[in-house]
C-alpha positions in Angstrom: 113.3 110.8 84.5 112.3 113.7 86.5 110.0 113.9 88.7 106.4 115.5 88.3 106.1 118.8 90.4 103.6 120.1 92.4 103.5 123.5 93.7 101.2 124.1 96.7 100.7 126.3 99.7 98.3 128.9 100.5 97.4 132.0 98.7 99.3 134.4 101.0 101.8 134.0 104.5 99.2 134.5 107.1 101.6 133.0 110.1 104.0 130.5 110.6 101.9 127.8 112.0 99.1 127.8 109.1 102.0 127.8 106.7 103.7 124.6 108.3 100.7 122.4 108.6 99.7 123.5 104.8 103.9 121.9 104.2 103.6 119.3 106.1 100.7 117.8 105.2 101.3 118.1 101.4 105.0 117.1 101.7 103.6 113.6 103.3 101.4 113.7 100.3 104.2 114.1 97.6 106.6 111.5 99.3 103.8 109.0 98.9 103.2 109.8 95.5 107.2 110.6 94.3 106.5 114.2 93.2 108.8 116.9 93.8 107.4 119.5 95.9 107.7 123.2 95.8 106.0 124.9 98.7 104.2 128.1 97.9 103.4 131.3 99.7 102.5 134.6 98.2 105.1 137.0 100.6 102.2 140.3 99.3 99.8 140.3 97.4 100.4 143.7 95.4 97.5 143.1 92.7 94.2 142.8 94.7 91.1 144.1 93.5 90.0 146.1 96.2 92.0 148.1 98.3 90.2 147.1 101.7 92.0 143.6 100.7 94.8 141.9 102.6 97.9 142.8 101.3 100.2 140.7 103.7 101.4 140.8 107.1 104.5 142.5 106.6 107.2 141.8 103.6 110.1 140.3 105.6 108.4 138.7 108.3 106.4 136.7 105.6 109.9 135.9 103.6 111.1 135.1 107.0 108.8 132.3 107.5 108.9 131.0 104.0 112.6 130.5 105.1 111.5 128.0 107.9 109.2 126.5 106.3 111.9 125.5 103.4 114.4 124.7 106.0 112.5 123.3 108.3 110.4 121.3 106.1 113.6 120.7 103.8 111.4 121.2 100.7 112.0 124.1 98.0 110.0 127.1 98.7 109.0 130.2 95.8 107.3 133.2 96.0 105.0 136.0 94.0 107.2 139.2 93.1 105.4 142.2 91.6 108.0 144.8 91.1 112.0 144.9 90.3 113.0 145.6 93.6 111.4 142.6 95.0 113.5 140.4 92.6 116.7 141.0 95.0 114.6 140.9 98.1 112.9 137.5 97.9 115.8 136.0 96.5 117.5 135.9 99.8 114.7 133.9 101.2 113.3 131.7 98.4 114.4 129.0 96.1 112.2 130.5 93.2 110.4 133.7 92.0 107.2 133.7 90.4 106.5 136.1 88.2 102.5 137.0 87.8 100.4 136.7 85.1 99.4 140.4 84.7 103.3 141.3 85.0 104.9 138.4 82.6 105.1 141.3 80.0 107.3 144.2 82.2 111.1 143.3 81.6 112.8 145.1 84.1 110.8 142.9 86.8 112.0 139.3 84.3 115.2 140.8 83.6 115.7 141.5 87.4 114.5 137.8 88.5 116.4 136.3 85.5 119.9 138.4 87.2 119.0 136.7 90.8 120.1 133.0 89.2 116.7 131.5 91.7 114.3 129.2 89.4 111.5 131.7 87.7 108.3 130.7 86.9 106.2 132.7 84.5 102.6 132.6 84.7 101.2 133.1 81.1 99.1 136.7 80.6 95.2 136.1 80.8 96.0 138.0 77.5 98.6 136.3 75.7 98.7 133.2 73.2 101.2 130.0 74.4 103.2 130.9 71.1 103.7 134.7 72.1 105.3 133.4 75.9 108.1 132.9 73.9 109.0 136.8 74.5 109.0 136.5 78.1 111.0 133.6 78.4 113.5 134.8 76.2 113.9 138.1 78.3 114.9 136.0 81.4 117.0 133.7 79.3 118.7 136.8 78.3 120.3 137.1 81.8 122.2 133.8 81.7 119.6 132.2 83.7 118.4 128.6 82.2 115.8 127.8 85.6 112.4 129.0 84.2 109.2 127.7 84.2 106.2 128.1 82.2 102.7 128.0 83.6 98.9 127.9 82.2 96.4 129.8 84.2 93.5 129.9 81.2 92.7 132.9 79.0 89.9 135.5 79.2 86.8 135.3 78.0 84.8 137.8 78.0 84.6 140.4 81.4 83.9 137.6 84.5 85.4 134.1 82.6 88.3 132.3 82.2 88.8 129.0 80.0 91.7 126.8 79.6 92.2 125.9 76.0 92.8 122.1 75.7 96.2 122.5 73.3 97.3 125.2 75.2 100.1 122.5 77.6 101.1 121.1 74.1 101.5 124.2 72.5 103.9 125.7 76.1 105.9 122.9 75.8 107.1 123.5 72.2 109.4 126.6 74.5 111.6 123.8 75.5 111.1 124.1 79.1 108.8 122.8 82.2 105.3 123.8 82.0 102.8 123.7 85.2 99.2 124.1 85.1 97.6 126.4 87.3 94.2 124.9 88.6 93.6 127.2 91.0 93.5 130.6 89.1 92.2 129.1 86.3 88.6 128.8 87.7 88.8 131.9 89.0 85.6 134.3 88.5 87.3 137.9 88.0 85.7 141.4 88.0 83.2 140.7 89.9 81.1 144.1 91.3 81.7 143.0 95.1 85.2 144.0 95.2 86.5 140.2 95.3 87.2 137.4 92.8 84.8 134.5 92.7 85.7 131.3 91.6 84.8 127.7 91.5 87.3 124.7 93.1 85.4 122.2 92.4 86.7 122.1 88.8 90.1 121.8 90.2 90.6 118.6 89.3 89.1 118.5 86.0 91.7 120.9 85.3 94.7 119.4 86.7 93.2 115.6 85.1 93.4 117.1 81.5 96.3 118.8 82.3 97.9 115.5 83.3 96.6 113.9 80.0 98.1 116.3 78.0 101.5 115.8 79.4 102.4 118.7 81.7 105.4 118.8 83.8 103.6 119.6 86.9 100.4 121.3 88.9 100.2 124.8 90.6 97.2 124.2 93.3 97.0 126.7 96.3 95.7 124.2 99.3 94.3 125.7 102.8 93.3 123.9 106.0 90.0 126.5 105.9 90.0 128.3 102.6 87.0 130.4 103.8 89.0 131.9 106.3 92.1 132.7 103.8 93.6 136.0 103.6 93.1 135.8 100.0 92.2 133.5 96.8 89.7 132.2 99.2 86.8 131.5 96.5 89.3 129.4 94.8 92.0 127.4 96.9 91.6 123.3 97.4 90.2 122.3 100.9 93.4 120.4 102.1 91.7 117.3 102.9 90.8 116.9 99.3 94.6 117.6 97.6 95.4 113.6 98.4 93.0 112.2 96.0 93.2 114.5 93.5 96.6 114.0 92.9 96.4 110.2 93.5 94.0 110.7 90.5 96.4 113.0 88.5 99.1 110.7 89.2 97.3 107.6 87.6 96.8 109.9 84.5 100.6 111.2 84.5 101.3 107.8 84.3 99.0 106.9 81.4 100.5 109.5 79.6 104.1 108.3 79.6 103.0 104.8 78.9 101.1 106.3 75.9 103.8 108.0 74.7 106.6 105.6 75.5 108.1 108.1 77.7 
């Protein structure tokens, strides 16, 4: 049986030792609670909505540390890319490319992560129906590679709302491969006049407990010791303190769902 996955880290690298505590403290977590853990750091962040917004602090000094942290840490470690030539770039520092949810449409950026052989995950377009994923998935199985990942960030609704329809982890999984749910990005608050996205945290574990119910394959939560001081996403990430008991919490419900479903 594998083993539920969690992928967690801040929004963006900011330095080395933010990026290590965020690890360590959730690898301890996952150990405890037998999930496989993929640490997560955002290398650039290419699609900010204002342009006064962090960006990163430099592309291969931030791949360089998402290195360590892997190694150090001995936990997998994956990483936004937002344009083909970032495919062959992160590669060499990563264990897995994510693509973003505005980009899972562009195929020369899936067909270039699909050529690298790494583990892709594709965030589903704000935009697009679980059923009509099937397109990008297909352009980076094209490539030979088999590694991908689907993942749920909600849908829009309206200008300044995102929802998460309940069928939509039922209806990903029909794709025949490993679907996360994004509980961070999902409560985000987007176009919002101040130049920033709002958001609301506190409903990331109402996300991630449905999510759980309805038989995901794993969680996407972006954790930070001080989210208020984040370089980015900082409306939305998880006070670390609080990741434990959610996913103690998720955990009991991951569970209930296999022994529902003789699994």
């Amino acid at each position: 049986m594998k083993k539920f996955i969690l992928i967690a880290g801040p929004c963006l690298i900011e330095d080395e030792e933010t990026a290590l505590a965020i690890g360590t403290h959730v690898k301890g977590i996952c150990e405890r609670l037998n999930i496989h853990y993929v640490f997560k750091g955002s290398f650039k962040k290419a699609n900010r909505t204002s342009l006064d917004s962090k960006m990163g602090i430099g592309d291969i000094e931030a791949l360089e540390i998402l290195k360590r942290v892997g190694e150090k840490l001995g936990v997998e470690t994956i990483t936004d890319i937002h344009e083909s030539t970032d495919a062959t770039l992160a590669a060499g520092y990563v264990d897995h490319l994510q693509i973003p949810a505005f980009l899972c449409r562009q195929t020369e950026l899936l067909l270039a992560a699909g050529e690298t052989g790494k583990g892709i995950n594709i965030k589903k377009g704000q935009f697009l129906s679980p059923e009509a994923m099937k397109f990008p998935l297909e352009k980076v199985q094209s490539t030979g590679n088999k590694n991908v990942w689907l993942t749920e960030r909600g849908v829009t609704f309206g200008y300044s709302e995102l929802i998460v329809d309940a069928t939509a982890i039922a209806r990903l999984k029909e794709h025949g491969v490993p679907v996360i749910m994004d509980c961070t990005h999902a409560t985000q608050k987007p176009n919002r006049t101040v130049g920033t996205t709002g958001g609301d945290p506190a409903m990331i574990e109402t996300l991630a407990l449905a999510a759980a119910a309805t038989g995901v394959d794993g969680l996407f939560i972006e954790t930070h010791p001080d989210p208020k001081s984040a370089g980015s996403d900082s409306a939305t990430m998880l006070q670390m303190d609080k990741l434990e008991k959610v996913l103690e919490r998720v955990m009991i419900m991951h569970e209930a769902h296999k022994l529902a479903y003789g699994l």
